[in-house]
N, C-alpha and C positions, 0 to 999 in steps of 0.2 A: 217514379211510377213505372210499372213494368209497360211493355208493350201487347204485352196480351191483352185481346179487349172485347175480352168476351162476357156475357152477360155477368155471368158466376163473380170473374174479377171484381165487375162496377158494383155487385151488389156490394161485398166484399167491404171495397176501399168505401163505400159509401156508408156503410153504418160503422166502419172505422173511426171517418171524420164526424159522423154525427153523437157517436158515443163521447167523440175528444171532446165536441161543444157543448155538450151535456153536463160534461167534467167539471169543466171550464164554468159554465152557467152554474154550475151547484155550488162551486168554492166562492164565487163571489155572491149568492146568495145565502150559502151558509156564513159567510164571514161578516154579511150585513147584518144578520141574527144575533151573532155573538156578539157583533158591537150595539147593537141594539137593546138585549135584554142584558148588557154586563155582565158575561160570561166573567170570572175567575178575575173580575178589576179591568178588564181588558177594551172597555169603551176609554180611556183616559188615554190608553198607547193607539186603538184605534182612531182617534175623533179628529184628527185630521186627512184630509183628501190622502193626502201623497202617500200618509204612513199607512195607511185602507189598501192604496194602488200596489204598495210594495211590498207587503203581507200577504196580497193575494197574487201578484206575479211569482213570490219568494213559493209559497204553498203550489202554484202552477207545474214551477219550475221541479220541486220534490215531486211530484206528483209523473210529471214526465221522466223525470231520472228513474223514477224507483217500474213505470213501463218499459223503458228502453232497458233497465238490468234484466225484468221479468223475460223480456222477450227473448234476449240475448244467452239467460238459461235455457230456455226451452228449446233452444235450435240447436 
């Protein structure tokens, strides 16, 4: 986190983190959807806790790679 801390910044960093949680909250409620209405077969690989938890950390994880390349182009 920078040391500047000025208004501007906090807005900044603040709807940063709240877009990440927004992310974040949409993949695991899109992904309860698809296991729900059986997307493409895909309640049967979903329909366990853990394979649900690591589907959606795996999809998290793409999700953060492919912002960190984004970012790292633009700069």
């Amino acid at each position: 986190m920078a040391s500047d801390s000025s208004l501007e910044r906090f807005l900044m960093d603040f709807g940063l983190r709240a877009g990440a949680a927004a992310v974040v909250f949409g993949i695991f409620v899109g992904l309860g959807y698809v296991n729900r209405i059986d997307l493409f077969g895909l309640s049967s690989t979903l329909g366990s806790q853990s394979a649900f938890f690591a589907a959606a950390f795996f999809l998290v994880g793409l999700v953060a790679g492919g912002w960190i390349l984004f970012r790292r182009h633009r700069t």
